[in-house]
GUVEX-474343 format. One record per residue (C-alpha): x, y, z. Coordinates in steps of 0.2 Angstrom, whole numbers, padded with zeros to 4 digits, always signed. Example, Ala and Ser with C-alpha at 12.3 -4.5 7.8 and 13.67 -1.06 7.14 Angstrom:
+0062-0022+0039+0068-0005+0036
//
This chain:
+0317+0146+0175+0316+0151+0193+0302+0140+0204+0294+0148+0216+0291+0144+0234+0272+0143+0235+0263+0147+0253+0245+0145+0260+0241+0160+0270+0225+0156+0276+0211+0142+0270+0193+0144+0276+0177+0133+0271+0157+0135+0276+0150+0120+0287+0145+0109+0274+0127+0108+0274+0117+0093+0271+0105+0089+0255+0088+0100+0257+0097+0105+0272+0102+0120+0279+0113+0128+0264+0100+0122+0253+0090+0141+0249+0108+0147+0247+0114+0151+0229+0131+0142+0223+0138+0157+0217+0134+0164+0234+0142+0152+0245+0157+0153+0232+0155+0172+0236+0155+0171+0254+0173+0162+0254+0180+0174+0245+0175+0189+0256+0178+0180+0270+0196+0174+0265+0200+0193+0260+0194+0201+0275+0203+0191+0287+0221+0198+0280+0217+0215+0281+0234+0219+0274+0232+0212+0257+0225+0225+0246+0212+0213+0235+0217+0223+0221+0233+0214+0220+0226+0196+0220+0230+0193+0200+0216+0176+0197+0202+0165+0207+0203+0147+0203+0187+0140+0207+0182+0120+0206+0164+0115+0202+0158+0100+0198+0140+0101+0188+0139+0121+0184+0123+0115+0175+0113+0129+0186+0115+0143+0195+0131+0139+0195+0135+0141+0177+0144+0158+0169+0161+0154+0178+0156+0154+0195+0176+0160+0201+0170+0175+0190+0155+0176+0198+0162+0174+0214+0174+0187+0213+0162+0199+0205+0147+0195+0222+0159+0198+0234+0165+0216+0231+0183+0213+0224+0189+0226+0211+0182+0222+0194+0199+0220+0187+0202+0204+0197+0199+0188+0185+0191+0171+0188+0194+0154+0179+0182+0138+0183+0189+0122+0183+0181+0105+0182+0189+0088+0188+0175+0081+0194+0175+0076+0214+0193+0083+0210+0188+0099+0205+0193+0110+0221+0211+0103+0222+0215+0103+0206+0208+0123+0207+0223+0123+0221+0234+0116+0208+0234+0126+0195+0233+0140+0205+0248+0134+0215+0255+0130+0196+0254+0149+0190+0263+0157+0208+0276+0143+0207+0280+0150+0190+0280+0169+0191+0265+0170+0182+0256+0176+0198+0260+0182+0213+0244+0181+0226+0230+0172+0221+0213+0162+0228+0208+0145+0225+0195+0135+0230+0179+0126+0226+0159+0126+0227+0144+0114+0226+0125+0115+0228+0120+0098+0226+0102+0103+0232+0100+0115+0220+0106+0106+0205+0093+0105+0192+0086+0095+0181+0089+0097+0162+0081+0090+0148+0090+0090+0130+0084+0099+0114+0073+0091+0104+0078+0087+0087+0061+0093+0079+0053+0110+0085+0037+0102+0091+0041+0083+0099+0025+0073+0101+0034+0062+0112+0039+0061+0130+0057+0069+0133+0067+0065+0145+0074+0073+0161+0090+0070+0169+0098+0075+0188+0112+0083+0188+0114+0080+0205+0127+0066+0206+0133+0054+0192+0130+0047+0172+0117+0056+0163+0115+0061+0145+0130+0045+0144+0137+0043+0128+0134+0024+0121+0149+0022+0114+0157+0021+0130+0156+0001+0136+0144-0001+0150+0155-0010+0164+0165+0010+0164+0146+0018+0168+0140+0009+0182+0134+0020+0196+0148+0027+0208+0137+0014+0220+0142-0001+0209+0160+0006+0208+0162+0006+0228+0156-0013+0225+0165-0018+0214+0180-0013+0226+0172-0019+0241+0173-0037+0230+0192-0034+0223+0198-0032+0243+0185-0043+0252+0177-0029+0264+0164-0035+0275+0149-0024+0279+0157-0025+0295+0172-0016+0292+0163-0004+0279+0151+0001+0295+0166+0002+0307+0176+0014+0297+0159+0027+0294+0158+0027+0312+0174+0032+0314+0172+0045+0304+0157+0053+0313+0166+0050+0329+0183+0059+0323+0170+0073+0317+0159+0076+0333+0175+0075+0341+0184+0089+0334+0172+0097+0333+0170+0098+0352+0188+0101+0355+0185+0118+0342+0199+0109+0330+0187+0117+0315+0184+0134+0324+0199+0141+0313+0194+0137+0297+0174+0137+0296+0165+0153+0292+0146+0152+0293+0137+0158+0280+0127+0173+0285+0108+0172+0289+0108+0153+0293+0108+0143+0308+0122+0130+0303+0138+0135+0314+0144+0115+0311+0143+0102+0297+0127+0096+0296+0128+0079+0294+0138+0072+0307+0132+0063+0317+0136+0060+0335+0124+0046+0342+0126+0034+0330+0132+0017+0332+0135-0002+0323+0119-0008+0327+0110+0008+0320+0122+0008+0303+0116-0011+0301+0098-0008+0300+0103+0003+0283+0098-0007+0269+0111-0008+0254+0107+0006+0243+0116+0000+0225+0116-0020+0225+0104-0033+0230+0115-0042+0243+0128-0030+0245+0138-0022+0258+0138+0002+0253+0124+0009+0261+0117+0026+0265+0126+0023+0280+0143+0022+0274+0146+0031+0259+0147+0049+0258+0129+0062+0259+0126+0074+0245+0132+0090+0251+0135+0109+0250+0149+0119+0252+0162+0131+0246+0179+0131+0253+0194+0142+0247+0214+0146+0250+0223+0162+0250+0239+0157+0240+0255+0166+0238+0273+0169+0232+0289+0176+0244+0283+0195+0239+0265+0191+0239+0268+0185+0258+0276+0200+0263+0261+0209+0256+0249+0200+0267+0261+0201+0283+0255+0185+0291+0267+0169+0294+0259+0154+0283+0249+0141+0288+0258+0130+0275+0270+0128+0260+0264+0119+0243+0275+0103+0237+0271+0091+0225+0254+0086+0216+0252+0072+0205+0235+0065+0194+0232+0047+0188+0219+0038+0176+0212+0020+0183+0199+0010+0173+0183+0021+0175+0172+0007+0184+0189+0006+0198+0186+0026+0201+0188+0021+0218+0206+0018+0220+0211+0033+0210+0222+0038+0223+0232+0023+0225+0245+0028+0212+0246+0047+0212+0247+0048+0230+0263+0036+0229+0268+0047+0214+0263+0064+0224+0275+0058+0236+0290+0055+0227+0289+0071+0218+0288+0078+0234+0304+0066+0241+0295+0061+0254+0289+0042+0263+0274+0037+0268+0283+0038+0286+0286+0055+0284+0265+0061+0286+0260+0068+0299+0242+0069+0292+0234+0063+0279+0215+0070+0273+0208+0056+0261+0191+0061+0254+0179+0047+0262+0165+0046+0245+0164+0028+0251+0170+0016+0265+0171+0003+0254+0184+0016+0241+0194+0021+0256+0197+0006+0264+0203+0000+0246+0214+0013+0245+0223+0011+0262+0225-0009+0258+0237-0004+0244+0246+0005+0256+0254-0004+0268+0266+0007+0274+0256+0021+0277+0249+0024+0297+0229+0023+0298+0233+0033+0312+0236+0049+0302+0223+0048+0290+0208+0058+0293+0211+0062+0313+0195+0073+0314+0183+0064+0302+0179+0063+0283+0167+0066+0270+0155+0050+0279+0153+0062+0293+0155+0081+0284+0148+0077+0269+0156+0080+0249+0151+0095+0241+0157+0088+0226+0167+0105+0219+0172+0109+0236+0178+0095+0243+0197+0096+0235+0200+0114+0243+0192+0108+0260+0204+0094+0263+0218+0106+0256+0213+0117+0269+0211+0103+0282+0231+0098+0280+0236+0117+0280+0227+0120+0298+0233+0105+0303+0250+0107+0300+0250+0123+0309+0243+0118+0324+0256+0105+0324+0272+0119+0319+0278+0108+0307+0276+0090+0297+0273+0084+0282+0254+0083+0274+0246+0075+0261+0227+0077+0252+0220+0065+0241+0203+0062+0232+0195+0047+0223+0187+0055+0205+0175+0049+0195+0176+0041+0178+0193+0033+0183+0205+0047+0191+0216+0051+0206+0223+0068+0212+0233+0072+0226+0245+0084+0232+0258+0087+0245+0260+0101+0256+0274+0104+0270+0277+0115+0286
//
């Protein structure tokens, strides 16, 4: 069997928008629509009717969300009716691992242009409530988020593997002995890096707006803050502890999404690449260590790929903690803090859970060609205890 080369064409994403913010009156399906119409009309060439599947992540689908929202997606933003959609769930993973298999299914011949990408509403995820197990209950029932995190758990699972994604961060502040200091010092980095490229227009190539709404930048990033205003925040998971609202990552949302394609799909959209697909590679960690997921299937991602640490020229690391990054880079030495996350993370942007995968893939796509050339890597923390990342090259 013949392996195909596998290109990213072009990657766009919407600000990210903060919680009750300014995305927040904006349907899921809509913002998953806007991508879509927005990644198609900017290669003009490319006749839609040949894109042969949408991948789309999404994290919760418990709301407007639900019915396949690729499908959906597609169907919102005028493509032919003939062109499919497949919904994919990996959690915080759930945009790259859209990316993935959408990679998977060009580098095998069984597509030849295709769209991946990835949607969240955290603002307008609902609340549910189970079926009651009599026709009339009597009795209080209860209601569950689905914003973020365990509901509905299942108690046959031990509880040290459903602690909040809070404790998690925690527990690997604990296990690599990060201060609140050096938690704080890494957020504002983040929200500098952000404001900063921001004001250089490093995002101008990639964000499209979403129609009718003020937001032209990610909402959440902010530019004046500072260590003393990060260490008013109280700890927000543990009596005593050191993650706060301050530096972890803010609920979010988003859509982001990848025009991806074979050698004969490229000609088709007659537009050089921003990027070429290598290498992706997932891991399982103990659930309540979700955090440092990305430790072994970046290294794996890497060798797959035949490349060194040495070798990246940038590396987007989904931020959904300080405390979870910073334990990630401790367990790799080699690797230059230098390259990781050059114009702010998911502190500063925000983590539109779905989204987030395709964001950072796009994120090392633009990058790379900005720079001409390089090597790039993008990588996500998951929860319940899984790593994803995945190479790409220019």
């Amino acid at each position: 069997m013949t392996i195909r080369d596998v290109y990213v064409v072009d990657a766009v994403r919407t600000p990210v928008g903060k919680f009750g913010g300014a995305l927040s009156g904006v349907r899921p399906d809509d913002l998953a629509a806007h991508v879509v119409r927005s990644l198609v009309a900017r290669t003009p060439a490319l006749d839609p009717a040949r894109i042969d599947d949408v991948y789309f992540g999404d994290a919760n689908g418990a709301g407007e969300d639900n019915r396949d929202v690729a499908r959906m997606a597609v169907l919102l933003a005028g493509l032919p009716v003939t062109v499919p959609g497949v919904t994919v769930n990996r959690l915080c993973g759930s945009g790259l691992e859209a990316v993935v298999q959408a990679a998977r299914a060009v580098a095998l011949g069984d597509a030849s242009v295709v769209l991946a990408g990835g949607v969240e509403s955290m603002s307008r995820a609902p609340w549910v409530v189970q079926k009651p197990e009599r026709p009339f209950p009597a009795a209080h029932q209860q209601l569950w988020s689905t914003t973020l995190g365990w509901r509905m758990t299942n108690p046959a699972m031990p509880p040290e593997w459903t602690v909040s994604l809070g404790e998690g961060a925690e527990l690997v502040a604990d296990k690599h002995a990060l201060t609140r200091e050096r938690q704080d010092a890494f957020a504002l980095a983040s929200h500098r890096g952000a404001a900063a490229a921001w004001a250089a227009g490093e995002y101008d190539a990639e964000v499209v707006p979403y129609p009718g709404t003020a937001l032209a930048r990610d909402e959440s990033v902010r530019d004046t803050t500072s260590m003393e205003a990060l260490a008013k925040l109280k700890p927000a998971f543990r009596d005593g502890g050191t993650v706060t609202a301050g530096n972890s990552s803010p609920l979010s949302d988003g859509a982001a999404a990848l025009l991806l394609v074979d050698e004969e799909g490229l000609r088709a959209c007659g537009r050089e690449p921003l990027a070429r697909i290598g290498a992706s590679a997932v891991t399982g960690v103990e659930p309540r260590l979700f955090g440092l997921g990305p430790v072994e299937a970046v290294q794996r991602a890497l060798t797959r790929a035949g490349r060194a640490f040495g070798d990246l020229a940038v590396f987007e690391l989904n931020e959904a903690f300080a405390a979870q990054s910073l334990g990630c880079l401790a367990e790799w030495p080699e690797l230059d803090p230098a390259v990781v996350n050059p114009r702010g993370g998911a502190i500063a942007i925000g983590h539109p859970l779905g989204a987030s995968g395709a964001r950072l893939a796009g994120a090392v796509a633009h990058q790379l060609a900005a720079a001409g050339s390089g090597t790039g890597l993008a990588a996500l923390c998951i929860g319940v205890g899984q790593g994803l990342a995945l190479v790409l090259e220019r």
